[in-house]
C-alpha positions as CSV (number, residue, x, y, z in Angstrom):
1,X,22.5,-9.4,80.4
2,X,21.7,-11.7,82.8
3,X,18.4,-11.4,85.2
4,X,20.7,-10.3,88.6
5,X,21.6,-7.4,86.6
6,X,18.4,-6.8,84.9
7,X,16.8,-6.4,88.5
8,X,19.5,-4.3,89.8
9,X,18.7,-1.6,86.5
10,X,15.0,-2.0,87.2
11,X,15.6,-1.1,90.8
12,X,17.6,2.0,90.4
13,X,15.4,3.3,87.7
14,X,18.5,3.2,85.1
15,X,17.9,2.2,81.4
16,X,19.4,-0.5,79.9
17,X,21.8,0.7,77.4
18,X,20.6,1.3,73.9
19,X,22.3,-0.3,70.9
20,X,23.8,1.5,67.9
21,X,22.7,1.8,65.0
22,X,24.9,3.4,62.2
23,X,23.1,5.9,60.0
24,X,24.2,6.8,56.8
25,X,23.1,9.9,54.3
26,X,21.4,9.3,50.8
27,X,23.1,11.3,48.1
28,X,20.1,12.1,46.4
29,X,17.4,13.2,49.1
30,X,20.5,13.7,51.6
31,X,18.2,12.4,54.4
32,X,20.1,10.0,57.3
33,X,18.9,6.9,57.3
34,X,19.7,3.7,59.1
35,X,22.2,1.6,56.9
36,X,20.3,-1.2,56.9
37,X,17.5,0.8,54.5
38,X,19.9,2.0,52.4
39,X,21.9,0.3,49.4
40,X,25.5,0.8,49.1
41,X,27.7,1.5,45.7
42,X,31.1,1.4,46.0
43,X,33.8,2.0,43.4
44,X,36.8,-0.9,43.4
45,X,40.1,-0.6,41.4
46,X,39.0,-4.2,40.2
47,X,35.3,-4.1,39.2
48,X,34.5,-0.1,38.7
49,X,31.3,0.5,40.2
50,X,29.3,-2.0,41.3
51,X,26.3,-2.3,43.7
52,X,27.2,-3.5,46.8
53,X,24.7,-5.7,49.1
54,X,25.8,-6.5,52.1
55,X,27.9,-3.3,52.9
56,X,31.0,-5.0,53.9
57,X,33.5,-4.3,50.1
58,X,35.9,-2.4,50.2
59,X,36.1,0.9,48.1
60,X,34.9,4.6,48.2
61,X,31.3,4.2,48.7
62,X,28.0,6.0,48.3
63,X,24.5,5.0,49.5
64,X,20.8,5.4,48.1
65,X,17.5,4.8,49.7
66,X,15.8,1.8,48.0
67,X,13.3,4.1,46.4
68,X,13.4,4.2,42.7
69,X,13.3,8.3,43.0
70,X,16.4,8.7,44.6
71,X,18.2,6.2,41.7
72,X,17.0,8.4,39.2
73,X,18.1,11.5,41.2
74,X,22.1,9.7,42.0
75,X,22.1,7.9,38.3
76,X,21.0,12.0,37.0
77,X,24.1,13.8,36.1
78,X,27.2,13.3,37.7
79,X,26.1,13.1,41.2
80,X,27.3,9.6,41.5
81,X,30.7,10.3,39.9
82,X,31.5,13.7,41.5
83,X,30.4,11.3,45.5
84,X,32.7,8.3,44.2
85,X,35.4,10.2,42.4
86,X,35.4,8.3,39.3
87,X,33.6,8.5,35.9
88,X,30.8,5.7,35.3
89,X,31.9,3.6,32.5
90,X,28.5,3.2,30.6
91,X,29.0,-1.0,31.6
92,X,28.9,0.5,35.1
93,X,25.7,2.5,34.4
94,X,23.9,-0.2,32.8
95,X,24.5,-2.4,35.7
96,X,23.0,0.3,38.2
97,X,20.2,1.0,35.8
98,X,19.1,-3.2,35.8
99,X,19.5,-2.9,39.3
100,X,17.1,0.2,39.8
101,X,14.7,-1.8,37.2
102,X,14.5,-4.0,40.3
103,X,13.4,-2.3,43.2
């Protein structure tokens, strides 16, 4: 935005306009969060589940807050499986559980 424009909103009293920011729901604590805060898992017909960083795979995905609650709450049953629509191999569960040993 340059400064001629910046003026102009400051003189009629408009806001400038606010960004996005995509929200996403935990599937343990089912509170909408920002993206950003949460961490992704995603089920590819390649890798099974795996945990996904950035985001950006693609795949059926599912998100967690990075609170070590809400992994035990998803990795509990067959929350995770009934979200992604697959049954967790236990190679796949041992690779969430190291993961959750992290945060």
């Amino acid at each position: 935005m340059s400064s001629r424009q910046l003026k102009r909103l400051m003189k009629s009293n408009i806001s400038p306009p606010v960004k996005h920011v995509p929200e996403r729901t935990c599937i343990a604590c089912r509170q909408a969060r920002p993206k950003r805060e949460l961490v992704r898992i995603v089920r590819t017909p390649q890798a099974g589940v795996i945990v996904d960083e950035r985001g950006k795979m693609t795949g059926r995905g599912a998100y967690l807050c990075r609170v070590r609650r809400c992994w035990d709450q998803g990795l509990k049953g067959n929350r995770l499986e009934f979200v992604l629509r697959a049954t967790l191999t236990p190679e796949d569960r041992q690779r969430l559980e190291s993961y959750k040993a992290g945060l």
